[in-house]
N, C-alpha and C positions, 0 to 999 in steps of 0.2 A: 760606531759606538763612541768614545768618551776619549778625548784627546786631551794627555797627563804631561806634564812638566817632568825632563828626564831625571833620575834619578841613580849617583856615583856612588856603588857598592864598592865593596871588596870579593872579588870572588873565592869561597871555599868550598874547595872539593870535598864534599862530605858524601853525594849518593850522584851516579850517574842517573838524571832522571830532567823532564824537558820541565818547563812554565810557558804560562798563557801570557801572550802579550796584552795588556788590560784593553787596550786600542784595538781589540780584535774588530774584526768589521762586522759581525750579526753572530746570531746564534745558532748554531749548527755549520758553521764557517771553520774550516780548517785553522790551526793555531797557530801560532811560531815557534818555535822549539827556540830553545835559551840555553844558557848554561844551566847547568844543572845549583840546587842551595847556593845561595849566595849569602853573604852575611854583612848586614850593613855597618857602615864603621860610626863610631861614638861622637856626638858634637858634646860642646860645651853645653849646659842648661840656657837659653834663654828666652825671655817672653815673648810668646807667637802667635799670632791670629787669624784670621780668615783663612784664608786658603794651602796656607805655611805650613808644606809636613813636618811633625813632631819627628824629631832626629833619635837616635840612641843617646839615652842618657838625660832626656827632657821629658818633662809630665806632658801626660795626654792633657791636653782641654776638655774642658764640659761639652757633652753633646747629648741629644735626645737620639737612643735608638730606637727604630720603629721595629715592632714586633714583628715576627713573621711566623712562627708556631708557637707563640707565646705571646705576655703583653709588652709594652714599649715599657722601655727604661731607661734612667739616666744612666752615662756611662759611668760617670762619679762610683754610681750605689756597690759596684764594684771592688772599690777601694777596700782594705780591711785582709787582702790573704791575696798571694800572686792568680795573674790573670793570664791564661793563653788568649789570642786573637785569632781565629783562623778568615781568611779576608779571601771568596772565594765568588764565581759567575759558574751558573747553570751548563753555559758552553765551555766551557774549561775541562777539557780531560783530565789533565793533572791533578785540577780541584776537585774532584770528583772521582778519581782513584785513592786522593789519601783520606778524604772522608770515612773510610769503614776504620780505618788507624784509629783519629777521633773518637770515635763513637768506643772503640773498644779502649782508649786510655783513658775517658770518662768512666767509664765501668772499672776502672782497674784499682787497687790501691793506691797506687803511686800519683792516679790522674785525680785521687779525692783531695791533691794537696792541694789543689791551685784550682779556681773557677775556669770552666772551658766555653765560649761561643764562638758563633759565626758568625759574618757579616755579608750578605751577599750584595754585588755591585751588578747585578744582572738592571737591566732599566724598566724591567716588567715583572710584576707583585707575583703574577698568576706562572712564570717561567720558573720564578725560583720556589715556589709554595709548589709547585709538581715537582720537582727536581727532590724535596726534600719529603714527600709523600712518597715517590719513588725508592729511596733507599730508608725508609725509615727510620727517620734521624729521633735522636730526642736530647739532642744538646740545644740548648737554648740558639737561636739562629733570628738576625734582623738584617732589615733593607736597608741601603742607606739610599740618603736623601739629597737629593742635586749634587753627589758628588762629595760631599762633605765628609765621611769617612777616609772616601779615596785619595781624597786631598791632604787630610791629619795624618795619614797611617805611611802614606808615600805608596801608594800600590799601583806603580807606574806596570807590571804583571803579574799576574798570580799562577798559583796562590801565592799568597803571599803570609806568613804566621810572626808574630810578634811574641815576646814574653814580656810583660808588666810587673812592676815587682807591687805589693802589697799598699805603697805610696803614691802607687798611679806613674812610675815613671817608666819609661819602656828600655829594658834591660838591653834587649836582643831581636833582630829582624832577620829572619830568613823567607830567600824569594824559591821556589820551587818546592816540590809534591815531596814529602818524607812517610816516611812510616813511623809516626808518633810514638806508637807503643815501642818500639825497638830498643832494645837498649842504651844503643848508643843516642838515639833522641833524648831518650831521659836523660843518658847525662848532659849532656848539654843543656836542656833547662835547669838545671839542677846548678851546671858549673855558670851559666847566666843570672841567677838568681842569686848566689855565692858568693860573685866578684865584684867590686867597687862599682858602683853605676856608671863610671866615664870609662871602664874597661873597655877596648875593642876589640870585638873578637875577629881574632883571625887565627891560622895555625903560622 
């Protein structure tokens, strides 16, 4: 599969629960187990391009997402109300466990504050469009393209979820499977969206 530039979190213990190594070798391949959420720490803002993952605390770049139950969009059109990322592969258990969370904090009040998609890194259209026919998704879900997501977003394993505040800047990264809806999830986005954009979060 796709071999990523390593990538220096902070580890917080918020759920015992494993992540996908993004490097997995195919699909249907046993995973890595990882530390459980992790939370990435906050850089200064500055201007970044090609392959450059976008840090905590720095605006995403323009990108073209390719549709995958819906049409292609810029990532920009987003901008206007906070954004969750969920950054997920078909062979990913993890990713593929906290999806029904998703899908139920999209339906919730609390999940109408904030726009919610998917991004799948799987390398094949027809892997990920079953995967998501399979559990009957209806969050908005795209492919990314040679990597270019994987590379902006830093999703060295998955899942991997981001919070974006309303300005396009990315509040918060966490690496491994949560249960969205949960309470304590929500606070967290809530308390990421709340706090200065160069806060880092750790306990």
């Amino acid at each position: 599969m796709r071999t990523l530039t390593a990538l220096s979190v902070v580890t917080l213990a918020l759920l015992s629960s494993a992540a996908c190594a993004a490097s997995a070798a195919a699909p249907g391949a046993a995973t890595t187990p990882a530390v459980g959420p992790a939370v990435a720490p906050a850089a200064a803002p500055t201007a970044a391009t090609g392959d450059i993952e976008v840090k905590v605390g720095q605006l995403l770049r323009a990108a073209l997402l390719r549709g995958l139950n819906g049409p292609d969009r810029q990532l920009a059109e987003f901008r206007g109300r906070p954004l969750l990322i969920n950054v997920w592969a078909s062979w990913c258990g993890p990713c593929r466990a906290e999806m029904a969370s998703l899908e139920r904090l999209a339906w919730r009040e609390a999940g109408r504050q904030f726009a919610i998609i998917g991004i799948s890194t799987d390398d094949y259209r027809d892997q990920a469009l079953a995967w998501l026919k399979n559990s009957n998704a209806t969050i908005s879900h795209y492919l990314d393209q040679q990597l270019q997501m994987e590379h902006m977003l830093g999703a060295t394993r998955l899942p991997l979820t981001l919070i974006v505040d309303a300005s396009g800047r990315v509040r918060l990264k966490v690496y491994g499977a949560r249960e969205w809806d949960a309470p304590e999830s929500l606070a967290l986005v809530r308390s990421a969206l709340a706090e200065p954009p160069l806060h880092k979060q750790e306990k």
